[in-house]
N, C-alpha and C positions, 0 to 999 in steps of 0.2 A: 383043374384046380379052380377054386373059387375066388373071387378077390371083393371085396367090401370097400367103400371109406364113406366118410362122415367129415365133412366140412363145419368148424364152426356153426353154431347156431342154425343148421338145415338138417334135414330130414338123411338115415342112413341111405347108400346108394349100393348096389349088390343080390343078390349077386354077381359079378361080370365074369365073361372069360378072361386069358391074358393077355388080347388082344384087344379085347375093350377098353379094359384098366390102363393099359399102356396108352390107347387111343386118347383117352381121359385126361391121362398125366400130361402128354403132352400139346394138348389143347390151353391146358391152363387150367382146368375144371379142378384138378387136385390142387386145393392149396398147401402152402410148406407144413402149413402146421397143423392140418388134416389127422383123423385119425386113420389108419390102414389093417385090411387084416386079410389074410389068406388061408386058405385051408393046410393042417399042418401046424400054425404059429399057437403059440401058446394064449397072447395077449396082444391086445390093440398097442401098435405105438404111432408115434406121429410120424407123419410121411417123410418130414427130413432128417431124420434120423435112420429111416430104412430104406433108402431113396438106394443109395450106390450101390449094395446089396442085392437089393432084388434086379436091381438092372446089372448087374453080371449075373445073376443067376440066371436073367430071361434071354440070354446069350444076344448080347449088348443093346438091348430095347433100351432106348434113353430110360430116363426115373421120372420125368414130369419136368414142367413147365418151370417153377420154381427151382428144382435142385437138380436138372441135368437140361441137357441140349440134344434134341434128334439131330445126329450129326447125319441120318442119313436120308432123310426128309428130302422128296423132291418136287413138293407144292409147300409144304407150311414152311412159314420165316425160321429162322433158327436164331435162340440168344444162346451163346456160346458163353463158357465159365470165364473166356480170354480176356484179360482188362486192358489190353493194349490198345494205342489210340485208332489203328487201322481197324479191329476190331468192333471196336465201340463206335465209332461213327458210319461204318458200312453198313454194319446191322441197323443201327438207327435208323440209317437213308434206305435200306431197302423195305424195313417197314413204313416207312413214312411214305413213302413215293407210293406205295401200293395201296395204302389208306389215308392219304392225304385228305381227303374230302371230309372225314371221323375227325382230322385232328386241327384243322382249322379250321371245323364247325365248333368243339369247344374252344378254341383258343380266340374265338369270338366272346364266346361265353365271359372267359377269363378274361377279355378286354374289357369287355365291358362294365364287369365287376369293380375291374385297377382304373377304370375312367369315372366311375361314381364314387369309390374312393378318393381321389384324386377331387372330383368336385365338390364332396364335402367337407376338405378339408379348406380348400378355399373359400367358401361358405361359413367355416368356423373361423376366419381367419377372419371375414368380413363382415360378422354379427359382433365376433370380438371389440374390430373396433369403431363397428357403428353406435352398437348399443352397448357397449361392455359387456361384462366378464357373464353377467346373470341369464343372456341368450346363450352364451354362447358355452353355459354349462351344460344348457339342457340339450344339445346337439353335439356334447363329445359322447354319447353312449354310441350316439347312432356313425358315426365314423370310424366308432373304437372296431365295433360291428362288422363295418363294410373294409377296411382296412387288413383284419383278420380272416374276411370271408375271402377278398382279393389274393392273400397270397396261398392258405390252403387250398380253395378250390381248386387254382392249375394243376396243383401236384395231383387231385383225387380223380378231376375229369380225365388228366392224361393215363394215369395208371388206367384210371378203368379206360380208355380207349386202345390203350394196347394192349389188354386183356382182352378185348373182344375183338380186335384186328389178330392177334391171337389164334382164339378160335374159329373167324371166321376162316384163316389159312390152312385148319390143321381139320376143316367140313365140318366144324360143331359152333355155328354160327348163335352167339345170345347177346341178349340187349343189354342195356347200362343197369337196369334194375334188379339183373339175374346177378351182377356182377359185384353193386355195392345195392341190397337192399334197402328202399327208400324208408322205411319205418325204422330202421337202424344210423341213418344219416341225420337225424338230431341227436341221438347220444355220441356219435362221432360230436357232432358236431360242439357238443357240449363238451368234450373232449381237448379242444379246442381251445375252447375259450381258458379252460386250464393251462395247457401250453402257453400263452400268452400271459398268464400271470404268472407263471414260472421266468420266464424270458421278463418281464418288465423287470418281477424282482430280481434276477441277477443281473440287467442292467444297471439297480438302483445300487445294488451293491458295489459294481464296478466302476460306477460314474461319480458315485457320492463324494470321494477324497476330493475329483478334480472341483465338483462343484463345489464345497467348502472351501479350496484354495483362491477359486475365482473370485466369491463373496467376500473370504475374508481381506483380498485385494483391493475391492472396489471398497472396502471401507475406509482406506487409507488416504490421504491428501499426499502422502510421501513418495515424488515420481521416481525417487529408485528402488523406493518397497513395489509399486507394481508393478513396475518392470522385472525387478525379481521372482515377482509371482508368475509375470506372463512367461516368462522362461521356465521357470519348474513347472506351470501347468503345461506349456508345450511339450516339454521331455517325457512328463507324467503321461500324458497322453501319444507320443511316438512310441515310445519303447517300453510301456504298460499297456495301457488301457486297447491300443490298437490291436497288437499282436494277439491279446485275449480274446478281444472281437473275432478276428480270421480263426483263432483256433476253434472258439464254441460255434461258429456259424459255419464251418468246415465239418467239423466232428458232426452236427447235430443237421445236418442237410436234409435229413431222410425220416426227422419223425414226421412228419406228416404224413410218406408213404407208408411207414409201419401201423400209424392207428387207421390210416384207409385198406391197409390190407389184411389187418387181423384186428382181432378184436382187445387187443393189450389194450392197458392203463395208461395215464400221462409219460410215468417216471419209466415203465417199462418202454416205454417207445423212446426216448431218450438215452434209455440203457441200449437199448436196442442198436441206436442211429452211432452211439457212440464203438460199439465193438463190431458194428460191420466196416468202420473206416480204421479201426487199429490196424497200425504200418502203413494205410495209402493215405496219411497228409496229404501229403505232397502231390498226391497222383488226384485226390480228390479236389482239392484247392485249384491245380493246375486245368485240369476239365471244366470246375462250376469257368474259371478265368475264362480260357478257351470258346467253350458256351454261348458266355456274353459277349465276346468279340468278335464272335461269329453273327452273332443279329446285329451288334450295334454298327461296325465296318458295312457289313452285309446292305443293310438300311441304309446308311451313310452316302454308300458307292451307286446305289441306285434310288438318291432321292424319297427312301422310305415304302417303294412301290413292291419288295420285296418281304417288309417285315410282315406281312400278313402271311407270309409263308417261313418267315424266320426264325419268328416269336415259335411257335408250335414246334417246329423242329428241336431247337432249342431246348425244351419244355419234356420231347422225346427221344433225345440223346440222356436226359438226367433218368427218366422212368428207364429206360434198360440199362442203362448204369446201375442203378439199383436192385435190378434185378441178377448182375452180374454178380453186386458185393452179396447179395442172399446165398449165390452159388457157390464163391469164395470161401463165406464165413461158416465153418459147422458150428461156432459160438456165438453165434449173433445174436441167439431168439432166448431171452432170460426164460427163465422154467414157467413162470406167470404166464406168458406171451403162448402157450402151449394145452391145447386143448385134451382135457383131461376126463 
């Protein structure tokens, strides 16, 4: 029997046997949204849609990298569908301990992106009020820039680094440019910077009441009108504005991963981040928590001499997390998201 696919935007791959195609899938090579075809099927479909299927028909070959787990693998890592926390952090640490050197070479990267970040904002901080507002217009582009670049990057460098730790376990060893091609990482990238205007504007929308309550307080000479104000914008803010933060910063963890891993749109990636965490709130909120407690104590307890190996960790608990919810979720990838 023959087998085929086609990866977004790359060249068909096929004929294979079924021990190729399987060898493929579970490398990582096949991605979820791939086109598949075997001899026999009538028509191409996307690989996570025929994923479970073929892997009971190949009497139980996992289905690929994305949408199953070689439970019987005795060299390459295994991400298992399991979302439970023993799960999630063992596989984390068994890839990480094995490719350690991959993932705190980019988490260098991503340091030093959020440290250039971080110094231009203090540079805009310091034009502002040396020379005023007119410096220090012309140097919010370039922080808006490095700000944006700071927080996608980690997610893109890690995914692609446990893609290729990956396949280097599973004998099909390829580089970071096989993984996310480089002539394709400006239109992510531009991609991006939409996400971010998305995210300002519904900040602007969800912050605008408090900030009109504040102004129209400070307009007042009357010390129990602000006082009234500082209390209704305190409340406004505990039990509004807050709780809506956790829920879209929880819900939406993972667009980043979705336009680095496929080739969706802004809102599709959004859509996406949002229906692969339908029913784990809570499970997803309590892990990013988790996560962070785990570097910042981590660092904390030993003087900081660890987070160069804690940040990354950290960084690769979230990347197979997300690859867990892909496995979870058969509705996660909108029909756009799905190469056709």
């Amino acid at each position: 029997m023959d087998y085929y696919y086609q990866n977004p935007n790359s060249a068909r791959v096929g004929p294979l046997d079924e021990a190729t195609f399987f060898a493929h899938a579970n490398a990582g090579t096949i991605l979820f949204n791939a086109l598949v075809w075997r001899s026999g099927e009538e028509n191409w479909a996307p690989w996570v849609n025929v994923a479970a299927a073929w892997m009971s028909g190949a009497g139980g070959v996992p289905a690929g990298a994305e949408c199953g787990a070689d439970e019987d693998a005795e060299d390459g890592e295994v991400i298992s569908d399991d979302l439970g926390i023993d799960s999630l952090f063992g596989e984390a640490w068994e890839i990480f301990k094995r490719h350690w050197g991959k993932f705190v070479f980019f988490g260098l990267i991503c340091s030093a992106l959020s440290f250039a970040s971080e110094a231009g904002r203090a540079w805009l901080d310091f034009a502002r009020e040396s020379s005023g507002y007119e410096l220090a217009a012309g140097i919010i582009p370039a922080v808006i820039v490095l700000s944006l670049l700071s927080g996608v990057v980690s997610a893109g460098l890690t995914l692609g680094a446990l893609k290729i730790a990956r396949r280097e376990d599973a004998g099909t060893p390829a580089g970071f440019g096989d993984i996310f091609p480089i002539g394709r990482m400006f239109v992510k990238f531009l991609k991006f910077l939409g996400v971010g205007c998305v995210w300002l504007a519904g900040g602007f929308v969800v912050y605008f009441p408090l900030v009109m309550l504040v102004v129209s307080g400070a307009g007042t000479d009357d010390p129990s009108g602000s006082a009234v104000v500082a209390v209704l914008g305190t409340a406004f803010f505990l039990f509004i504005e807050l709780p809506l933060l956790i829920l879209f910063v929880t819900r939406l963890a993972f667009v980043a991963y979705f336009i680095f891993d496929t080739d969706c749109g802004v809102f599709a990636a959004f859509k996406a981040s949002w229906r692969a965490t339908r029913g784990k709130f809570w499970r997803t909120f309590g892990y990013g928590v988790l996560s962070a407690l785990l570097v910042m104590f981590g660092s904390l307890f030993t003087l900081g001499l660890v987070a160069i190996l804690l940040i990354p960790l950290g960084a690769v608990w979230y990347a197979v997390y997300y690859v867990k919810l892909c496995k979870n979720c058969d509705d996660a990838l909108p029909e756009s998201m799905l190469l056709r």
